[in-house]
C-alpha positions in Angstrom: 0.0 0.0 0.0 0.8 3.5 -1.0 -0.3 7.2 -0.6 -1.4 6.6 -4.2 -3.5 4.2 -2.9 -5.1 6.5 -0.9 -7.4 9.0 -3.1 -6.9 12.7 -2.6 -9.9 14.2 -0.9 -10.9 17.3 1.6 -12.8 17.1 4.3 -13.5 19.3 7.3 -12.8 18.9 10.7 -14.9 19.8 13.4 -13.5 21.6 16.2 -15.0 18.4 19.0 -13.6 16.3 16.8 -9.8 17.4 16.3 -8.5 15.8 19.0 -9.7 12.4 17.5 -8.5 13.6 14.0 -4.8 14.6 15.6 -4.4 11.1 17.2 -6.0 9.4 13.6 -4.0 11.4 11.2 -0.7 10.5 14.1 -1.5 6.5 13.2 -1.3 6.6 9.7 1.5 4.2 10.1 -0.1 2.0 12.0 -2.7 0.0 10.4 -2.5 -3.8 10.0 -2.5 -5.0 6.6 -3.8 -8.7 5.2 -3.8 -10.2 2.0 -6.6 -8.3 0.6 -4.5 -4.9 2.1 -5.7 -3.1 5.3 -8.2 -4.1 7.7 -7.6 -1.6 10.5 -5.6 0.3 12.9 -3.1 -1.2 15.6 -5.4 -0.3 18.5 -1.8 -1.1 21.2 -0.8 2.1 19.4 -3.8 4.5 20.7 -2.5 5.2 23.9 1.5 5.5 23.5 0.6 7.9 20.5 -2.1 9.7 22.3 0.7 10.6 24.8 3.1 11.7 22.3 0.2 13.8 21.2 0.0 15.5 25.2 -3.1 13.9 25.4 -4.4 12.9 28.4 -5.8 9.2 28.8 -9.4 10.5 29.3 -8.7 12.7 26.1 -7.7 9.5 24.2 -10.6 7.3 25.7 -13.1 10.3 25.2 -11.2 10.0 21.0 -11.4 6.1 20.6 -14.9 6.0 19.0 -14.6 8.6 16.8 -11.0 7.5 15.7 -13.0 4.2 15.0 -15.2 6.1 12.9 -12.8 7.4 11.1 -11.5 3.8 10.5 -14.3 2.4 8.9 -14.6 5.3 6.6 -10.8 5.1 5.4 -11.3 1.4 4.9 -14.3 2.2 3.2 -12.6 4.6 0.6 -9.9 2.4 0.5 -11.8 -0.2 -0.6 -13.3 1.8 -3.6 -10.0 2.6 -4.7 -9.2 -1.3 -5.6 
């Protein structure tokens, strides 16, 4: 898999949701990857990242379901892209 892979497009991020986005956008290297390519994030990252972020382990609890969210949408458009 390679940023080409990944099709080029905008969104906007809600301010209640940036701290999700932050610690999402920070895993881009971790997802796991089968034969059929990716199949989701390395959840044992969340909280060492989340730290290296300054977050607080409330802040990255309060940003695990929207970080999962964001997941199943990037596997979505990843998907597509095949």
């Amino acid at each position: 898999m390679t940023k080409s892979d990944i099709p080029e497009i905008e969104h906007e991020v809600l301010a209640d949701v940036w701290p999700a986005f932050r610690l999402f956008e920070a895993l881009s290297t971790q997802w796991r990857v089968g034969m059929g390519g990716p199949v989701g994030l390395d959840y044992g990252a969340i909280p060492s990242t989340g730290s290296m972020l300054g977050m607080k382990r409330k802040e990255i609890t309060a940003a695990f379901h929207d970080v999962r969210v964001m997941e199943a949408e990037a596997l979505l458009i990843m998907s597509q892209s095949k």
